[in-house]
N, C-alpha and C positions, 0 to 999 in steps of 0.2 A: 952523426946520429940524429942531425935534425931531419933528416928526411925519411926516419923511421914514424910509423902511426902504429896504436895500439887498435887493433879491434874486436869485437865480437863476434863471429857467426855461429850460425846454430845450425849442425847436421844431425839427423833423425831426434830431431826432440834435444839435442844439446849442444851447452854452449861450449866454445872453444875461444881462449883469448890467444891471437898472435899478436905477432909485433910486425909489422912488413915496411915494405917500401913503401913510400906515396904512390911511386907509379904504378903500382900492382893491388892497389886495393877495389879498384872497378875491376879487374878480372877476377880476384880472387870473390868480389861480392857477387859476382857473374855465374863464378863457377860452384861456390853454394849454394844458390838459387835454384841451378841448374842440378843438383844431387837431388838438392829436396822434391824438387816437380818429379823426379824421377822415381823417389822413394813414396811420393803420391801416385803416381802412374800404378807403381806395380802394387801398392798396399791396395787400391780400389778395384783394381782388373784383375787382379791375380788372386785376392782371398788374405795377402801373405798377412801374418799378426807380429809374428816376431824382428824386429827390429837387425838381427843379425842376418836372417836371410834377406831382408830387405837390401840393407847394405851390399850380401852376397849379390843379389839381382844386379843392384846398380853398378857395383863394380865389374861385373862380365860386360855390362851394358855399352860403360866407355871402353872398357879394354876392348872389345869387342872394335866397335866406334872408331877410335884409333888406330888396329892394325889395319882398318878397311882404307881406312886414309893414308897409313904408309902405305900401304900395297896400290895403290894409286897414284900417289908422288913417286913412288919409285918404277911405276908402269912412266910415267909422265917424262922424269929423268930418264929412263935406259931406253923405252922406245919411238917416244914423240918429239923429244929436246933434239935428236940427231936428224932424224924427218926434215921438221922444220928446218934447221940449219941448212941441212942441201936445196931445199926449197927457197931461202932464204940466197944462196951462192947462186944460185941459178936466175932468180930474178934480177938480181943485182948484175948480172951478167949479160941477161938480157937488156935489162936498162943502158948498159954501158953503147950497146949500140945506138 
């Protein structure tokens, strides 16, 4: 338990107390950071008032954000991870001469 910390963050105007790891409280202060600029983005560009759609915004925003990045790692894994290997066999093959 000693390597438990209590903290604050505050997402759209409120506070939230956790308790977390030590090692996770720079991502976790990272990543409410990163809500709030978000929930400023679209409160200013967008018009939005209500706190709830704002939320809604930001939540499509990363979910959005995230499947673009597995469909990436998983382009990365199934068709360029196999690529390079036979490129990778093949140099080493030619080196051996």
């Amino acid at each position: 338990m000693a390597d438990e910390l209590p903290i604050t963050i505050t997402i759209a105007g409120r506070p939230y107390r956790l308790t977390i790891s030590r090692s996770e409280e720079e991502t976790i202060r990272k990543a409410a950071k990163n809500i709030e600029g978000q929930i400023n983005h679209y409160a200013e560009n967008y018009r939005y008032n209500d706190k709830q759609d704002l939320l809604a915004m930001v939540a499509l925003h990363f979910a959005t954000a995230t499947t673009h990045e597995l469909d990436e790692a998983t382009f990365v894994t199934n068709s360029l991870s196999p690529t390079l290997t036979d490129i990778d066999s093949i140099l080493t093959e030619a080196l051996k001469d």
